[in-house]
Each structure stands twice: as C-alpha cells, then as structure tokens.
C-alpha positions, -999 to 999 in steps of 0.1 A, spaced: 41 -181 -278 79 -190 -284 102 -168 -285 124 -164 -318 155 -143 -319 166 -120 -343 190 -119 -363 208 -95 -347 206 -113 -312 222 -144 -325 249 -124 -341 258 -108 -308 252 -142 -289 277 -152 -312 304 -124 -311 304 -127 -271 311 -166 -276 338 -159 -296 353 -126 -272 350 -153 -243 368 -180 -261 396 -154 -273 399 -143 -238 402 -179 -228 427 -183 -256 447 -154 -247 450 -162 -202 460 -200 -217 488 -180 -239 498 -153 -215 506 -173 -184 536 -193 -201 545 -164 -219 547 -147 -190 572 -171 -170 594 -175 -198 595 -134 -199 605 -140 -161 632 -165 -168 645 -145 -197 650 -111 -171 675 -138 -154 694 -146 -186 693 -116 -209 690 -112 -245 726 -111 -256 734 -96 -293 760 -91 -312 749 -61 -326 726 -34 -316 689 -49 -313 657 -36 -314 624 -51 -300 601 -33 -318 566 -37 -334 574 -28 -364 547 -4 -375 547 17 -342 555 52 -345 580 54 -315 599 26 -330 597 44 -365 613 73 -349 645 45 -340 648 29 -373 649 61 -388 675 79 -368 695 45 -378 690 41 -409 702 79 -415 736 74 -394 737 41 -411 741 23 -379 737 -15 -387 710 -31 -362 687 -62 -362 651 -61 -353 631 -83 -332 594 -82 -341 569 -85 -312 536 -103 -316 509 -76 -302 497 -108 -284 526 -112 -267 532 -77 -259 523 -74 -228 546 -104 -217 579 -88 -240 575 -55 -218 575 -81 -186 609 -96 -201 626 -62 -202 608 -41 -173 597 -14 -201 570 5 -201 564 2 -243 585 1 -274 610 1 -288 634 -14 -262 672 -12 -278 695 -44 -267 735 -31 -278 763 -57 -281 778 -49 -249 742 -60 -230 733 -19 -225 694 -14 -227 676 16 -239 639 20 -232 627 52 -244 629 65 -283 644 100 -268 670 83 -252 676 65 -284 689 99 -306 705 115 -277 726 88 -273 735 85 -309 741 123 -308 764 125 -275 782 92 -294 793 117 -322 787 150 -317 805 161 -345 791 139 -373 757 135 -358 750 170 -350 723 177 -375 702 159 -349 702 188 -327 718 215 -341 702 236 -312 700 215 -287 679 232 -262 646 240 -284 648 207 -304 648 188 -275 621 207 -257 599 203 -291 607 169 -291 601 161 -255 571 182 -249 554 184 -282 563 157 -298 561 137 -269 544 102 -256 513 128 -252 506 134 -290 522 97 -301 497 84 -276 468 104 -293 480 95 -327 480 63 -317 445 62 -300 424 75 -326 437 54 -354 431 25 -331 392 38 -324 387 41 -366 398 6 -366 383 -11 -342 348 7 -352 341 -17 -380 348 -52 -394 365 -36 -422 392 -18 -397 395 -52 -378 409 -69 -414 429 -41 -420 445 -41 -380 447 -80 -384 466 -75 -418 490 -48 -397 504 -78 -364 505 -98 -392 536 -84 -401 568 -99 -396 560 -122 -370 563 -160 -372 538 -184 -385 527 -196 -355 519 -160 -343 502 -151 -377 479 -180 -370 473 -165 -335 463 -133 -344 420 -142 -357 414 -159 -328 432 -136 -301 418 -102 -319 385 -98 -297 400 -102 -264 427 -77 -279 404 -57 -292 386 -53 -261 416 -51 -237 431 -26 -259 399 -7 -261 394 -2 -224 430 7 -216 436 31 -242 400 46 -227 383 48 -259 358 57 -272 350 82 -242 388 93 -244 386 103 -279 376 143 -283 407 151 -263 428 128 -285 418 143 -316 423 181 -297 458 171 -291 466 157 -323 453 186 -339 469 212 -317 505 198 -325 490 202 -365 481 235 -363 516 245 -340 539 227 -372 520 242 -400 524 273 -380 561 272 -381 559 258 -416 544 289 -431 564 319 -416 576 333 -445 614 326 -439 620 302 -465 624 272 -440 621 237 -453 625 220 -418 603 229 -385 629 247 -370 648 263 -396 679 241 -397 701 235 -424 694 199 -424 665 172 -408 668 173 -369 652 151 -342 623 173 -339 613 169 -377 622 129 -372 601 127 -343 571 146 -356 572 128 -391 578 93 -375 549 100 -347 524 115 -371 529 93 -403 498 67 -394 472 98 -394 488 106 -433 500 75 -443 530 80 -462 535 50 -491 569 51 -479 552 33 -445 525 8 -466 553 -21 -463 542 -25 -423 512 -6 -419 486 6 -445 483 24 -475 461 53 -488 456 30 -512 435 4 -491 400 3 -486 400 21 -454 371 29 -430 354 62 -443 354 81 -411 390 70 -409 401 78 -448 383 113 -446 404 119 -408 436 105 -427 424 131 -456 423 159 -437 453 155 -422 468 149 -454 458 182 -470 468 205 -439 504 221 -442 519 197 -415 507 168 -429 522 177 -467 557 181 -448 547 144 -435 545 128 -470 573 157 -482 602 137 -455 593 104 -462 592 107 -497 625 125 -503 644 123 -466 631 91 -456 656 64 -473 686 83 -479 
C-alpha cells in the first residue's frame, strides 16, 4: 500500500521548510550585520542631538520618549529592525533598548538611567519626577523593574505567536518605521524569529510565573490606587512621577491604550481571543483604568 500524507503532514512538512529557509535567511543577514556592528563600536554614532535607538513600540523605550516628550527635550529616534536586533545591541555593547546617543558622544543604556539623569540635569524644574526620591525610585527599580517589563513583555509575545492571526498582527508591529528594505525582510525572517525569540524568552514553559508577576504588580497599584486618600497618582504626588511613567509605559501593551495603536496595536484590531480577553481583564482592573486614564489625559501634554 502507498503511503499518502495528510493534510496536516504536508502543512508541517511545509512550515519546517520554510523555519529552515528563514533560519538560513537570517545567519546569511546576521554575519554582515554583525561586522558592520563591529566596525561601527570603532567609529561611533555621532549626533547632533540627543538620539535614541529604540524599537519603537517597546515599553522601556516608551518609558524614554515619554519622560522627553514631557520636559520637551528635542531628540531623534533611530528605529531598529527586530531582525537586526541582536547585531544593534553588538554595535553599542547593550544589553536591550533603548540605548540613548547625546551630542557630546555620552551613551545611556538603561531607561532608569535615562530619568535620573534628566532629573539630576534640573533638579529644580524636573523635580516632579521624583518628588520623593527614595520610594519612587525603589518602586521604579524594584517593582517596576526589567522583572515585570520582561513579563509584560513575555506573555504578549506567547498570545502572539500562538496563532497565525498574532503572527500578522506582530509582523504588522517591526513593520513600523523601518526602512523598505527591512519591511520586506520581516515575512521571510519571522519563523526563525519566532522560534529564536520563543526559546530565549522560555516560553511557553516560562509563562505561569510571567503572568503571577504581571499580576502581582496589578494588584500592588490598584492597591495604592484605592486607599481612600483622594490620590490620583500611585504615590500620592501632586503631579505624574517616574514611578507612574514607568508603570504606565511598561504595562500599556497588556491594556492597549489608543494613545499607543500608532506603533503597536489597538483594541480595536482583531486580536487573538485568549489574548483580547487577557488585554480585557487587565483593562477592567483598577490599575489598568489608571493605564488608559495617563495616556489619555497626561500622555501628550
């Protein structure tokens, strides 16, 4: 008897053809990439005003943009491919994004860094960002952290990588802002992405303590949010400070503000459904409403 495969055989015959050509695809891109990241570290990116190398719908890089745009500091942004990611970090000996380039060749690697420096620039006009310094900056630093940005992070990533429908949503998202060339990268390079990305973020094994983390730092801000002393900010301030910035900025792809659909997605688009009833629930919790509450009336100011 000959043997006929199914339907669903071929299909995944197929899919790991085309995972091993984008992995082909991707080592043929990466290893030029990666000398001319190498060259670059001997000739560095020189600016005439502040830069930032950011992917532009990443939370940590939100965080930047945001802090700027409020102390209307003037700064260009250089996009990064995700494609290329890897081989941008290599270029600047950073461990993620955003990586801030100022005119006079100084380099910032970390978002924290980012607001206290604009804060010990100024102390006296920028001082709404930590009006208390001590317990906005341990909020910020420990609860607000890479921990619960990573988590964030991760379990968005899981909702859209679970399903064809995520994967043209995510494809839509490194679409953004990056040149032509690089748009037309991003079909082809997505399953080797996908899969790299997958095992390094450990997911889906990883995923239960994500989502315990993420909500954990929920519960602790609607917590705050609720004592009954008429506070409109997370730690009673006059005014927004880093800790509501950082919060807002690293929770915003788990509520999806409209403020944010410009670079990343909208409640709006025909999301995953395990993803739009996580997003949902997140939404209606008392955290999440200060979310949307920021961006919509704090957020472009």
């Amino acid at each position: 008897l000959k043997f006929k495969p199914t339907i669903t055989q071929i299909k995944r015959k197929n899919m790991e053809i085309l995972e091993l050509f984008s992995l082909f695809l991707f080592i043929a891109l990466a290893i030029p990439a990666a000398i001319l990241a190498k060259f670059r570290t001997y000739f560095p990116l020189k600016c005439h005003k502040t830069t930032v190398i950011a992917l532009p719908y990443s939370p940590f890089c939100e965080k930047v943009f945001w802090a700027y745009d409020r102390c209307k500091v003037p700064y260009t942004v250089r996009t990064v491919f995700q494609g290329f990611f890897p081989t941008t970090l290599l270029e600047f000996s950073a461990s993620s994004v955003p990586i801030v380039v100022h005119a006079d060749g100084s380099v910032i690697k970390d978002s924290k860094d980012v607001l206290n420096s604009l804060y010990e620039e100024n102390k006296r006009n920028k001082s709404w960002l930590y009006p208390s310094p001590s317990s906005i900056r341990e909020l910020e630093s420990n609860v607000f952290g890479d921990k619960f940005g990573g988590a964030v992070a991760r379990i968005v990533y899981h909702h859209l990588f679970s399903s064809s429908q995520g994967g043209t949503l995510l494809k839509r998202v490194w679409k953004v802002n990056v040149s032509p060339f690089e748009r037309l990268l991003t079909e082809p390079l997505y399953p080797a992405l996908r899969w790299a990305m997958r095992s390094g973020m450990n997911l889906p094994g990883g995923l239960p303590d994500f989502i315990s983390t993420v909500d954990e730092v929920f519960d602790r801000v609607s917590t705050l949010l609720e004592k009954n002393d008429g506070r409109k900010y997370i730690c009673d301030t006059e005014d927004l400070s880093a800790a509501d910035i950082a919060f807002a900025s690293l929770a915003y792809p788990l509520v999806l503000p409209e403020e944010k659909a410009d670079v990343f997605l909208s409640w709006n688009d025909e999301l995953p459904r395990d993803f739009r009833e996580e997003v949902g629930r997140r939404r209606e919790s008392v955290a999440g409403q200060f979310v949307l509450r920021l961006y919509r009336e704090e957020r472009n100011l």
